[in-house]
C-alpha positions in Angstrom: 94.9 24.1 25.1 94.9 20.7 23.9 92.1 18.7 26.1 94.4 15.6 26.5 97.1 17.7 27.5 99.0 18.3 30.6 98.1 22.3 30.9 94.6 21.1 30.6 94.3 18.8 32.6 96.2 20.9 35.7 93.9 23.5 35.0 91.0 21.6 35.3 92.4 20.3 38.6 92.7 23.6 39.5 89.8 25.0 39.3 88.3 21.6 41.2 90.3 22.1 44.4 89.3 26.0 44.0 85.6 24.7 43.5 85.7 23.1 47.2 87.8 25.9 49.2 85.0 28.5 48.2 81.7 28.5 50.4 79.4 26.8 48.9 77.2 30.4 47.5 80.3 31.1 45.9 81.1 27.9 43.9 79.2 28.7 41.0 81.1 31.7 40.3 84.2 29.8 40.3 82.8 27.9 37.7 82.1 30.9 36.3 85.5 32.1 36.3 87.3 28.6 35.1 85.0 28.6 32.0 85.4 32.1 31.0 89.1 31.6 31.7 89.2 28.3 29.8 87.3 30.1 26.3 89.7 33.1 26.7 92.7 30.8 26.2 91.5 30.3 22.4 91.2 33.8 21.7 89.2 36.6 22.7 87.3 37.4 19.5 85.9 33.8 19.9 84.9 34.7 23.6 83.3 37.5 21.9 81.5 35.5 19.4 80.4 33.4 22.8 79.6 36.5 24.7 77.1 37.9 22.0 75.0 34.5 21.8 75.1 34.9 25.6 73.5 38.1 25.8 71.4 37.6 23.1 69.4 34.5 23.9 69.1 35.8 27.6 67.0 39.0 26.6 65.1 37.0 24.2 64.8 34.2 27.3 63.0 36.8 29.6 60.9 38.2 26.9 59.4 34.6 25.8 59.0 33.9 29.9 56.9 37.1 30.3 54.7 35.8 27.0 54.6 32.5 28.0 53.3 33.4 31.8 50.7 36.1 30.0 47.3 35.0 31.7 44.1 37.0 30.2 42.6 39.1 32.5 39.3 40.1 30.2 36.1 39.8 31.6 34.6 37.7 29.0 35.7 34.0 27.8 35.7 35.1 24.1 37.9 38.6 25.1 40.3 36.3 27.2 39.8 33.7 24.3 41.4 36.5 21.7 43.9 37.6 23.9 45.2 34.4 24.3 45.5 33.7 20.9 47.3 37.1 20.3 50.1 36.4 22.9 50.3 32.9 21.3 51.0 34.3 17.7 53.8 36.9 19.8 55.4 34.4 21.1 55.9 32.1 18.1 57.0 35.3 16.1 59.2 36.1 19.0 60.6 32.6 19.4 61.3 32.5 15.7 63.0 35.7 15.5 65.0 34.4 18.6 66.2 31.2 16.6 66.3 32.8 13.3 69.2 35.1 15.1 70.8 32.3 16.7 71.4 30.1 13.5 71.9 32.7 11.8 75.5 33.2 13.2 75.9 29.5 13.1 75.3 29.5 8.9 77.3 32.9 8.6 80.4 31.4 10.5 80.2 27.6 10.1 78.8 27.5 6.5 79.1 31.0 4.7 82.1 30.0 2.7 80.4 26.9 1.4 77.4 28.7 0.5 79.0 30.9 -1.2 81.6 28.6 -3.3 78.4 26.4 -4.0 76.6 29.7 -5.2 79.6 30.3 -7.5 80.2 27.0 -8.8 76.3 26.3 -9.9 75.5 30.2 -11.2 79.5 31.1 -12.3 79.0 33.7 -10.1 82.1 35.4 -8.0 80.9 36.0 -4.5 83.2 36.2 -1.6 82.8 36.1 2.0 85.0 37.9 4.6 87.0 35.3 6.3 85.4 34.4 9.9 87.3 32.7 12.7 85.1 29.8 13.6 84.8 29.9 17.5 84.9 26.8 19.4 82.0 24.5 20.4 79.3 27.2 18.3 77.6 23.9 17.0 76.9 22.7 20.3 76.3 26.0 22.2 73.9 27.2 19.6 71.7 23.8 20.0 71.9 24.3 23.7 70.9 27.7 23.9 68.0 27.5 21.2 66.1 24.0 23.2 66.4 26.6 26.3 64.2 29.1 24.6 62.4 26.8 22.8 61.2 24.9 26.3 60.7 28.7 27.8 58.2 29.1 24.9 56.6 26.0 25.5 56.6 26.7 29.6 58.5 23.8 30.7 60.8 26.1 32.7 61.3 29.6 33.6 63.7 31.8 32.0 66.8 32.2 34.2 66.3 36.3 35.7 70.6 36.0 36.6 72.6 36.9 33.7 76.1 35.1 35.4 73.9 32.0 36.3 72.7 31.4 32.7 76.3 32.5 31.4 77.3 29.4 33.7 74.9 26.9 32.0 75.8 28.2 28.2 79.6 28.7 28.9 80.3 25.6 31.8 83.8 24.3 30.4 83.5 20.8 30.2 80.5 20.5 28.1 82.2 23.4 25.3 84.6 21.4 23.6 82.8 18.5 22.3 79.2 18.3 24.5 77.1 17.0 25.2 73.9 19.0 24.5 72.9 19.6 28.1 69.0 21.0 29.1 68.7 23.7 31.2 66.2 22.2 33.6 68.5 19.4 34.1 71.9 21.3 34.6 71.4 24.5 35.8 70.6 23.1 39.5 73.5 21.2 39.7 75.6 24.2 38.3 74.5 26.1 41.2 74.3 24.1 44.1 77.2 24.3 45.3 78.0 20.6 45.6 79.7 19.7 49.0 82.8 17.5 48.7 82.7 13.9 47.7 85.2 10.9 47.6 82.5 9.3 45.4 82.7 12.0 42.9 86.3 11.9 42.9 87.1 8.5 42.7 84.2 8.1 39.9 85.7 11.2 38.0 89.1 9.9 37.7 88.1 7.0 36.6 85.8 8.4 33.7 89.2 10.8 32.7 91.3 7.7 32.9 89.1 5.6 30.1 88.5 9.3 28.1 92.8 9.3 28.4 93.3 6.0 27.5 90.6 6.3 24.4 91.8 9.2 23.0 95.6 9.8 23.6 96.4 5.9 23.6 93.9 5.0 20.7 92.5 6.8 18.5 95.9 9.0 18.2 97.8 6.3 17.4 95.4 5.4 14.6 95.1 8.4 13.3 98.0 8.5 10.8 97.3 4.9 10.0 93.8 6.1 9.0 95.0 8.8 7.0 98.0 7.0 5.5 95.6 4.4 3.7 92.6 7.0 3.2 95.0 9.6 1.7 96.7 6.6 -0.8 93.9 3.7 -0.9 94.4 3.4 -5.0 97.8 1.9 -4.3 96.8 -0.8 -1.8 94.6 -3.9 -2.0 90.9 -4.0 -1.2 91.3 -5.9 2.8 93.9 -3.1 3.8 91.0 -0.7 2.5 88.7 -2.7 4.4 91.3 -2.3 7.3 91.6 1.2 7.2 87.9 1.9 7.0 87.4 -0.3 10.2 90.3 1.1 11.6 88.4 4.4 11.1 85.4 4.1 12.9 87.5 2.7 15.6 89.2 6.0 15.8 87.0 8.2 15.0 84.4 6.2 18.2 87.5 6.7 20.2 88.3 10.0 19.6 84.8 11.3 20.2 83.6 9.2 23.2 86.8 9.5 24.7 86.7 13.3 24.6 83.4 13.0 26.4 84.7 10.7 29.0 87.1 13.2 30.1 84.8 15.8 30.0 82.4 14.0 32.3 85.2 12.4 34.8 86.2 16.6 34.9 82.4 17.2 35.4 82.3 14.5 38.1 84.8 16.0 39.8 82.5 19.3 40.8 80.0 16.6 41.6 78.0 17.4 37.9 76.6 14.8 35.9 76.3 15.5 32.5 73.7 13.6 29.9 75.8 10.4 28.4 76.3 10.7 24.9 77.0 7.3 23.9 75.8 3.9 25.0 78.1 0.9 23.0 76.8 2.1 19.8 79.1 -0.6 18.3 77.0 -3.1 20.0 73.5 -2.2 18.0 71.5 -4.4 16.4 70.7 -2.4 13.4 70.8 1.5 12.0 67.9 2.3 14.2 69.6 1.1 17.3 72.6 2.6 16.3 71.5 6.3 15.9 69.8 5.9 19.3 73.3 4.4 20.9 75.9 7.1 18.8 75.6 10.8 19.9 72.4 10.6 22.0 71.9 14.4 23.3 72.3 15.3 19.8 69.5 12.9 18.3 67.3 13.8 21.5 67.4 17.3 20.3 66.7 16.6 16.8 63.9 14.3 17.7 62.5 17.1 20.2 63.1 20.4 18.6 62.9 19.4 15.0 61.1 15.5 14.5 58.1 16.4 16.1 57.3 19.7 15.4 57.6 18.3 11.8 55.6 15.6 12.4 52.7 17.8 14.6 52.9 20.9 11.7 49.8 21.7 9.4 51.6 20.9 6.4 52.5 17.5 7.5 49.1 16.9 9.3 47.4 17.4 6.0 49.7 14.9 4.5 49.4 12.3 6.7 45.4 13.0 6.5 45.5 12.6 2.4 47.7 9.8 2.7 45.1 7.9 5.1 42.3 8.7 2.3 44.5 7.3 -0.4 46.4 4.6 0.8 46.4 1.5 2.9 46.2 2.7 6.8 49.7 0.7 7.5 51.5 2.2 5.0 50.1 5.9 5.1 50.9 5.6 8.7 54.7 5.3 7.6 54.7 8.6 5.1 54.8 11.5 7.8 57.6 9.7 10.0 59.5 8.8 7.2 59.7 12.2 5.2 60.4 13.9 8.8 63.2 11.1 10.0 64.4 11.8 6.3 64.7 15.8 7.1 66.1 14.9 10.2 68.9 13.3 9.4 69.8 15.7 6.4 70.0 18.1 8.8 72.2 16.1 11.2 75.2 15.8 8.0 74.5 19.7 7.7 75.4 19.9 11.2 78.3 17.4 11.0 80.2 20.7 8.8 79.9 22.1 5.3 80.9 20.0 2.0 78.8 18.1 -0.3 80.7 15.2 1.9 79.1 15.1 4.7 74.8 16.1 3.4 76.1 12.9 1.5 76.3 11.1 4.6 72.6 12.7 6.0 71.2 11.8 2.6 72.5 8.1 3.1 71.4 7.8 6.1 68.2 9.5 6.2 67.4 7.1 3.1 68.0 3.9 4.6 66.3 5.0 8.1 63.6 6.4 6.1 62.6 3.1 4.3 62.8 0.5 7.5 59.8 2.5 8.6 58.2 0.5 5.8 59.5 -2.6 6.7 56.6 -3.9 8.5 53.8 -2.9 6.1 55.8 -4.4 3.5 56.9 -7.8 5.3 52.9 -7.7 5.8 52.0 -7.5 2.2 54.5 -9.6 1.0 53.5 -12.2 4.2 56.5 -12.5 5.5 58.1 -13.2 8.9 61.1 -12.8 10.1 62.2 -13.4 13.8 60.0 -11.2 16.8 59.9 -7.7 16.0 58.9 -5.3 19.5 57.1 -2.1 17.8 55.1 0.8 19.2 51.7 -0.5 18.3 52.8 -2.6 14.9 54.2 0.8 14.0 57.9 1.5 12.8 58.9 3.2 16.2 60.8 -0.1 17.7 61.0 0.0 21.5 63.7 -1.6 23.6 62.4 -4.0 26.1 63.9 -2.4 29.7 63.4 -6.1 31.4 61.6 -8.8 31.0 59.5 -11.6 33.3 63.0 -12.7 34.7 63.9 -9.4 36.0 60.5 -8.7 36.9 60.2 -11.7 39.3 63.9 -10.6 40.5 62.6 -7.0 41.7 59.4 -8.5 43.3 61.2 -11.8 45.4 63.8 -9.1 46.2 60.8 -7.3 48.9 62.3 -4.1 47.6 60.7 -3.1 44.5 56.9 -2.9 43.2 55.6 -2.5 40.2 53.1 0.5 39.3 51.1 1.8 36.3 51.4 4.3 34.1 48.0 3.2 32.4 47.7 0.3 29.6 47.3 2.8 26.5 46.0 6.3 27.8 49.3 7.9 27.1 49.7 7.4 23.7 51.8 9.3 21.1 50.1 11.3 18.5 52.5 10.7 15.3 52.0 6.9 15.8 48.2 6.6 16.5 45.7 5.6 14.0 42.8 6.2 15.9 42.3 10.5 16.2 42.3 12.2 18.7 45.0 10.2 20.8 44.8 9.9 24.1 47.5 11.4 25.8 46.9 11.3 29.0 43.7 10.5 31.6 41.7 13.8 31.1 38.6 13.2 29.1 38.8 13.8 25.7 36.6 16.7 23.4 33.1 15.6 23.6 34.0 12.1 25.0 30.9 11.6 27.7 31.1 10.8 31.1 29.8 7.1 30.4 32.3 6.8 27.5 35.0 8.2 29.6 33.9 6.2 33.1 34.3 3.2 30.5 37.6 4.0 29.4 39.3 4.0 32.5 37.8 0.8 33.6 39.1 -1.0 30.1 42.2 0.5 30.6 42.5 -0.8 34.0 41.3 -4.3 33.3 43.9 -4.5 30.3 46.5 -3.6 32.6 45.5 -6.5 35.1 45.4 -9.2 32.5 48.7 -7.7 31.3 50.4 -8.3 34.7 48.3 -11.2 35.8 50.3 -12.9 31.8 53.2 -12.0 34.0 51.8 -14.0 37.3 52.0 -10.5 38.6 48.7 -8.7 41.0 47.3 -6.4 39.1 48.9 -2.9 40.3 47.7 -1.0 43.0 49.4 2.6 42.4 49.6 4.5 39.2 51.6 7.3 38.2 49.3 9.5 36.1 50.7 10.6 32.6 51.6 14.6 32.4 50.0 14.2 36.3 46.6 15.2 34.5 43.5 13.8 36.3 40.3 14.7 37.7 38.1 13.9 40.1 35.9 11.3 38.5 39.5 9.7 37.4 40.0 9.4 40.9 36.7 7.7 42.0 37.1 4.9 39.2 40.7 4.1 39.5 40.0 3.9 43.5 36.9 1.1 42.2 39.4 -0.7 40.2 41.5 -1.3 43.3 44.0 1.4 42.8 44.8 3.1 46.1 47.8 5.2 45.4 48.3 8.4 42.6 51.0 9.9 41.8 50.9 13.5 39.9 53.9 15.6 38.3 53.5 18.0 41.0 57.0 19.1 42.5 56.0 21.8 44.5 54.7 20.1 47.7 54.8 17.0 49.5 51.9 15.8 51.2 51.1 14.7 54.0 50.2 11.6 54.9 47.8 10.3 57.6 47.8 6.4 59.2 44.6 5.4 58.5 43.2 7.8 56.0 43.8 6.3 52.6 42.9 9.3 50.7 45.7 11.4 52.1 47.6 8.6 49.2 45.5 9.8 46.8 47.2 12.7 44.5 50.7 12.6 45.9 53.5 14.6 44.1 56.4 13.5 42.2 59.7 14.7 42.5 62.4 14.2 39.9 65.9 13.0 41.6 68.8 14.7 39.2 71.5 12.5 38.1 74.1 12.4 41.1 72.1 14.1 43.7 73.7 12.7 47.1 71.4 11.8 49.9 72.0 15.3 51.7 70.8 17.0 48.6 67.7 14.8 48.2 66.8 15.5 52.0 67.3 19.6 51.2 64.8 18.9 48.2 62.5 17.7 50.1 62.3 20.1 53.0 62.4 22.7 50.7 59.0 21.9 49.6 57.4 20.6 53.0 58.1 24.0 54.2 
């Protein structure tokens, strides 16, 4: 069932105007149904194949939430101490038998026959594989399923206890096909909600499956055999119809995959579903870094989250970067860690692209050049150069994009209907990319840090943020949102005597109550994360949900 064709698309409609006729406790199992429905069309050993990782990754999903909410019940701190320490070594064992299963259908399916013909072609050897139907969309349900034990294990959510709700999350049809990597905690509530009815949605979903329709079927179909006319004969044409055809290619190949994902969110739309974007006018970027952020984005946010930093955070590599500060100048050993770990990264991104030497080729390329920017600045340093205005994460290679600037800023404020907060000056800092150890992560005190040193801390911190805004012609911010919502109680009595009179903590399970008059009722207030395409009535049965 071709996604750009008619049967698909009337199927999809289908199952939207069954989606809406259901009540609304039922609507999730419609979804159910559609999806299952959809896979089956491709074959039921495939559905099997899909079935398996199911079932597997939901045991192991309850097992890692029972180890991840073990709490020691000992009497004594160094008993409760080694118990703790013996569920932690569970779980990782747990969680890496979990993956090692997972993937390991992924290699055997996706990447068995190239092992093996790369075994025989370096050793002379004969071995043969049986021949495995690849199912449809493994790649991307095999991400999505391991980041949803992987955040169990790290207690960022609980593990889904329904079996047919967490089918619906690793099975929902429009995200099979070609994505994007969804996370659980951000679409299994919308999956079942129940959305009500929406001309919005509509209207907005049509529109995305128009542009997805237009790029894919209109596009990058009708450059496909012009692509592979010139690719499959370039030694009997001149080097600018080359040139042609390998710009003609990366407009059809941008095409053909963002315009999949168009349609596929337009369809999601439709059930009143947003879906993570996956591309953001990669086309536009200002360089390979930019690029990599802009192409694919739920795929680099899972590499950079379930593979960058435990790289970067790992003994092996924490002893690197330690000899490498010994050794070498700080602004270049600084670089070493992030560099070899972007580098492993990206190999394993043209690993996951398919087998053949073709595409590691293209991880290895890539990897290379995104590996040595990160040296950019300590070499533009040595060598004294300068070269335009270069925004970096503390002078390090991590660039940031600017998200407005004193223009905008002065728009929001004369506008009456935005203010600006604080999230601190530097208190939450990231650990690959500090030089000073331990990094402050957040406002808690840090190991042995006294209550002078810590009182002074703050109050630095607080008078850097004011000269920061005051640059800006800006008051110096009154409410701050605390990183990770950590505090305590002394953070409270200094931010309160640098002026602040409002925090904000990460706490979604309540919302408080506020008194006229009592300003510390504003002290400590929750905050609530508003999904992607929540509608007002939604937001209002968030909220009461917790007041109650």
């Amino acid at each position: 069932m071709p996604i750009t064709g008619l049967s698909f698309l009337l199927f999809a409609l289908a199952a939207v105007v069954l989606y809406y006729l259901f009540p609304k406790r039922l609507r999730q199992y419609v979804l159910l149904a559609a999806s299952i429905l959809f896979y089956l069309t491709y074959g039921v050993r495939m559905a099997g194949y899909l079935a398996a990782t199911i079932l597997l990754t939901y045991l192991f999903g309850l097992w890692l939430d029972r180890l991840a909410a073990f709490r020691p019940a000992a009497e004594t701190k160094e008993e409760r101490k080694r118990q703790k320490r013996a569920n932690d070594r569970k779980k990782r064992r747990v969680l890496a038998l979990s993956l090692v299963l997972n993937f390991a259908s992924l290699a055997l399916l996706k990447y068995g026959g190239f092992l093996a013909s790369s075994v025989n072609a370096v050793l002379g050897a004969e071995l043969t594989l049986p021949h495995f139907l690849l199912p449809l969309g493994i790649s991307f349900y095999i991400f999505q399923t391991s980041a949803y034990l992987i955040d169990i294990s790290r207690g960022k959510h609980r593990a889904e206890r329904s079996f047919l709700r967490y089918a619906l999350f690793v099975c929902y049809f429009p995200q099979l096909v070609q994505g994007p990597i969804n996370r659980f905690a951000d679409l299994q509530p919308q999956l079942t909600a129940g959305n009500d009815f929406s001309w919005d949605n509509i209207q907005h979903g049509f529109l995305r499956m128009l542009y997805g329709v237009l790029k894919k079927a209109m596009i990058a179909d009708t450059l496909a055999p012009i692509v592979a006319k010139i690719y499959g004969g370039y030694a009997a044409y001149p080097g600018i119809i080359c040139f042609l055809g390998a710009a003609l290619y990366c407009i059809q190949l941008y095409c053909d995959f963002s315009g999949g994902i168009d349609l596929m969110m337009g369809i999601s739309r439709l059930f009143g579903i947003s879906m993570q974007e996956n591309f953001c006018r990669p086309y536009f970027s200002v360089s390979l870094s930019d690029f990599w952020r802009r192409w694919h984005i739920s795929l680099g946010e899972w590499m950079k989250d379930y593979l960058f930093y435990p790289l970067a955070l790992s003994k092996p590599f924490g002893r690197l970067a330690q000899f490498c500060r010994r050794h070498m100048p700080l602004d270049a050993a600084k670089c070493i860690v992030p560099s070899l770990c972007t580098f492993l990264v990206f190999l394993a991104v043209g690993v996951w692209q398919g087998p053949g030497m073709a595409n590691i080729a293209y991880g290895l390329w890539n990897g290379f050049w995104m590996s040595l920017a990160m040296f950019r600045a300590p070499i533009r340093k040595h060598l004294r150069l300068s070269i335009g205005h270069d925004r970096y994460y503390k002078d390090t290679q991590y660039s940031l994009t600017p998200h407005f600037g004193q223009t905008e800023i002065t728009e929001m404020l004369d506008s009456g209907l935005i203010s600006i907060g604080s999230h601190t000056y530097d208190m939450h800092q990231w650990p690959p990319y500090e030089t000073v150890k331990p990094a402050r992560e957040n406002m808690l005190p840090l190991p042995g840090e006294s209550e002078t040193e810590y009182i002074d801390a703050v109050q630095t911190d607080a008078a850097r943020e004011a000269e920061t805004f005051a640059a800006f012609g800006i008051p110096a911010p009154d409410v701050i949102a605390f990183p990770e919502g950590a505090h305590t109680t002394l953070t409270d009595v200094v931010l309160r005597e640098c002026g602040y009179k409002v925090t904000l903590t990460t706490d979604e399970s309540r919302v408080n109550t506020v008194v006229v008059g009592l300003p510390q009722t504003l002290i400590d207030l929750g905050r609530m994360t508003v999904l992607p395409g929540m509608t007002d009535e939604q937001l209002l049965q968030y909220l009461n949900e917790r007041a109650n």
